[in-house]
C-alpha positions, 0 to 999 in steps of 0.5 A: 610719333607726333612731328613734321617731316621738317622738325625730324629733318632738323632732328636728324640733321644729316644733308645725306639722309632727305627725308618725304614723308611719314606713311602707315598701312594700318591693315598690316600694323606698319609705319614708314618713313619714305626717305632717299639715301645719298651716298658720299660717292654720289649713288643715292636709294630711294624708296620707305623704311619700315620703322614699326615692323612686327615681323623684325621685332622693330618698334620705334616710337620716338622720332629720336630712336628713328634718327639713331635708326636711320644713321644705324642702317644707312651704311647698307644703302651704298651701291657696293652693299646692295650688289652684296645683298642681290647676289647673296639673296639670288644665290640663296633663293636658287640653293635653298628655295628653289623649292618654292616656285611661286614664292620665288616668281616673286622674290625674283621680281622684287629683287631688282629693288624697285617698286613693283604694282601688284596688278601690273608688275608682279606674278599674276596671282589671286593670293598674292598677298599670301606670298608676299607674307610669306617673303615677310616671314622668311625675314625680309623687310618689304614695304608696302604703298597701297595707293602709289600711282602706276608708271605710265598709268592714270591710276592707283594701285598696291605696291611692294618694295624688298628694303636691302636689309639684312634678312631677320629671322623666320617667323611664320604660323604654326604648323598644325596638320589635319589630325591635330586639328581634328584631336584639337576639336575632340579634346574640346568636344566640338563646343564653340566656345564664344556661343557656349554651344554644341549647336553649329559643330561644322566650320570649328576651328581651334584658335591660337588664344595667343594672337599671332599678331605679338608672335614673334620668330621664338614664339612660333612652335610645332604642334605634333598630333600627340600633343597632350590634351592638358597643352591643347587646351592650354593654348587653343580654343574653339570657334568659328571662322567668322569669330577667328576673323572678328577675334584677328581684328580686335587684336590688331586694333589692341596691338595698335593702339595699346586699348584690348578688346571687349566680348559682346561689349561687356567691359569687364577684364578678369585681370587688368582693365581695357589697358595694354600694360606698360610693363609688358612687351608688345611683342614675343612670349612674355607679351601673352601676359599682355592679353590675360583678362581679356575676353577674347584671350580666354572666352571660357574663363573670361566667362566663368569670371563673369559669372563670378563676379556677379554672383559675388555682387548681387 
């Protein structure tokens, strides 16, 4: 989106909504817009809207869909709504998740709806960052300023802010206990796909060809121990934890930028080119036809294909 902060003012053209500045957390595939909401009454909020959020499903690429955006939520920023969404969201969190201590140590301190420093405001905690998706994936909308000054302090750091938004549906990982992993790794008889290999056995792991990044709350499903062979190999493939990660950034960096990945930095695509297709959504079920072709999608038939095609082109 390719505009000032003082030609998306005029755009909006609403004195209510006093827009700052445009951010991203490219690590987490996240834009804002920072703004305050004035209320008639005189009651204002301050703080970053999400508007490329992958946890909600919500991507806003033209500066005309985030002015409709913003008009849309601002009546939630009232001192009356957010009373609402406090009392509510407390409530919920002491029915249903009191079992979640931890996460809850840190719901509890967001929910005063100010800006919390992870090193001095929030729960001390070494996987913080853990607990915080987890709140993500519940369906809360947070937003993130990796480099906000600390009150008080001559210093930087990390915060998170809980956005009063209506909570969206949960999302999350896949489950997938010990014994499936273990039946994943024998059905695909212990070969890590990306070397070709038996050799390094320990470590393997079965990746999601699916990347968990263009899931969303339809897309995730259980993966029960008796799973049919035919299914695992469908959906998973095996590699290494260093592979897993260097698979994770690939498909970040496709998910941002609409240019998929290469394998060993062959271009070659055994459907499509390195371009993300216009016709398919960046996000949800339908938007694994997105990744087929790709090398990392599928190393196996990528592989295979490869090999195909230079045989029918010696």
């Amino acid at each position: 989106m390719e505009i000032t902060v003082e030609e998306f003012s005029d755009l909006l053209d609403n004195k209510y909504i006093i827009v700052e500045a445009f951010r991203e957390h490219s690590k987490a595939s996240e834009k804002y817009i920072d703004v305050t909401f004035v209320q008639k009454d005189g009651y204002s909020w301050k703080g970053s809207i999400p508007y490329f959020y992958r946890r909600t499903g919500l991507f806003i690429e033209t500066a005309n869909d985030l002015v409709d955006y913003l008009n849309e939520i601002y009546p939630h920023f009232t001192k009356t709504e957010i009373k609402k969404f406090q009392a509510a969201e407390k409530k919920r969190w002491n029915d249903e998740m009191s079992g979640k201590k931890t996460t809850k140590g840190f719901f509890d301190n967001l929910l005063d709806l100010d800006w919390k420093s992870v090193k001095y405001d929030l729960p001390n905690n070494p996987n913080w960052a853990r607990r915080i998706q987890d709140i993500k994936e519940f369906g809360y909308t947070l937003a993130t300023d990796t480099r906000r000054q600390v009150n008080g302090k001559y210093e930087t750091d990390t915060h998170i802010l809980l956005v009063p938004l209506p909570k969206g549906g949960v999302t999350g990982y896949e489950v997938m206990s010990p014994a499936f992993k273990a039946k994943a790794i024998a059905v695909m008889e212990s070969i890590n796909v990306y070397e070709c290999s038996k050799a390094n056995k320990h470590g393997l792991l079965p990746d999601h060809k699916f990347p968990e990044i263009r899931w969303d709350e339809e897309t995730r499903a259980e993966n029960p121990d008796k799973m049919p062979e035919k299914e695992i190999k469908e959906k998973f493939q095996l590699v290494d934890n260093q592979r897993n990660q260097q698979k994770r950034e690939v498909c970040r960096k496709c998910f941002q930028t609409g240019k998929r990945g290469t394998l060993y930095g062959i271009n070659f695509f055994y459907e499509g080119n390195e371009n993300w297709p216009n016709d398919i959504p960046k996000i949800g079920k339908n938007a694994e036809k997105g990744c087929v072709g790709c090398g990392w999608y599928d190393i196996q038939k990528w592989r295979e294909s490869l090999n195909q095609f230079i045989e029918e082109n010696k």
